[in-house]
N, C-alpha and C positions, 0 to 999 in steps of 0.2 A: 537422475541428474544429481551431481553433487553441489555440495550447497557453494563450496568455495566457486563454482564457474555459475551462480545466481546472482543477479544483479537486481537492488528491492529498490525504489524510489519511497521513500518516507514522509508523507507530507502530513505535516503537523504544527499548528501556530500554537500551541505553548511547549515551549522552549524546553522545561524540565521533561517533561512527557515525551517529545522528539528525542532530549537525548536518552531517559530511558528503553528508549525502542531501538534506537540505536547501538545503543551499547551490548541490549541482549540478541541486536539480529548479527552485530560484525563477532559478537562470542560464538554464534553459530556458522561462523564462516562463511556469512553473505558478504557481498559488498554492498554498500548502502548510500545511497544518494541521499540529500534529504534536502527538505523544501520545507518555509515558514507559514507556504500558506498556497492557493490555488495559481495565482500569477506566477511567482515563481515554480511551480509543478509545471506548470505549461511552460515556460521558458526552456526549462531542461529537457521535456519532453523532443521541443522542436528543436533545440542545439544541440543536442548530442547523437553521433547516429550508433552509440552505443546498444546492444542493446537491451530492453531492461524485460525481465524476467517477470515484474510483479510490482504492483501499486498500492502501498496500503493510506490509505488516506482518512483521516476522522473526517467525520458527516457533520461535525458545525461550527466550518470554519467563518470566517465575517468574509463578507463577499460575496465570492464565489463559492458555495458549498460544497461538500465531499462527491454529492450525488451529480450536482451539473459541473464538477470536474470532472468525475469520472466518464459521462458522458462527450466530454470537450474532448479530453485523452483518446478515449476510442475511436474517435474523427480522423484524430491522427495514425493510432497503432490499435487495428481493431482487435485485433488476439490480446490485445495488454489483460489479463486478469487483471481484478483491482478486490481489494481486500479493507470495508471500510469497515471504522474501527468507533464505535458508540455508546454510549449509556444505555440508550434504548434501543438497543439491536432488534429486540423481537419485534418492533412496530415496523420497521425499517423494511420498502417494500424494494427488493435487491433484483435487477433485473438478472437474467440468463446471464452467467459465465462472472457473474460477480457472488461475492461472497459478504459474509458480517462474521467477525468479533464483537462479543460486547465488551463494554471495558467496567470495573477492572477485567486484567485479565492477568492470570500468572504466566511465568516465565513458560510455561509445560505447554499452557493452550496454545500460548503465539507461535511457538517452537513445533507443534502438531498440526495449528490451521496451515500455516506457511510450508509446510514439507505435503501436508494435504494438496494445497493447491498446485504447486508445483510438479506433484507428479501426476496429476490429472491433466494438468499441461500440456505435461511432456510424453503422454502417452496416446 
């Protein structure tokens, strides 16, 4: 699948972080939604009947957390891959069909897990 016709929801409540994620997934010619935090991820989820490709979400957002969004998400769109994105990735117990980055992360890993996941998707 090409990346231009992939569609990533970003959810990330600090702002610098979100726009660097941003910037290097719409270089990679996704289209990118993005969200400050778990309510808004689920808002977009349910309003738009676009469809979206792939979820990447940090694991410690205030609230509602990366883990019982992605959970929340799948209620609604259960194929959604979701790609959470942490410090401590290796402790991070990632159910079936979901994935972890740890962060940091360079431009190369994001640009390989997300072309990873999406063609295991798509196949």
């Amino acid at each position: 699948m090409s990346a231009t016709l992939s569609t990533i929801l970003v959810v990330e409540d600090d702002a610098i972080v979100r726009m660097l994620i941003v910037d290097v997934l719409e270089e990679l010619d996704y289209k990118v939604l993005e969200a400050d935090g778990s309510e808004q991820a689920l808002g977009i989820l349910v309003d738009t009947t676009r469809h979206i490709d792939l979820m990447m979400t940090d694991v410690g957002l205030p609230g509602m957390d990366g883990r019982e969004l992605a959970l929340e998400a799948r209620k609604m769109r259960p194929e959604l891959p979701i790609l959470f994105a942490s410090g401590y990735a290796e402790s991070i117990d990632v159910p079936d069909g979901m994935h972890v980055i740890g962060k940091p992360f360079s431009i190369d890993e994001l640009r390989d897990k997300v072309k990873g996941i999406l063609v295991i998707q798509n196949t």
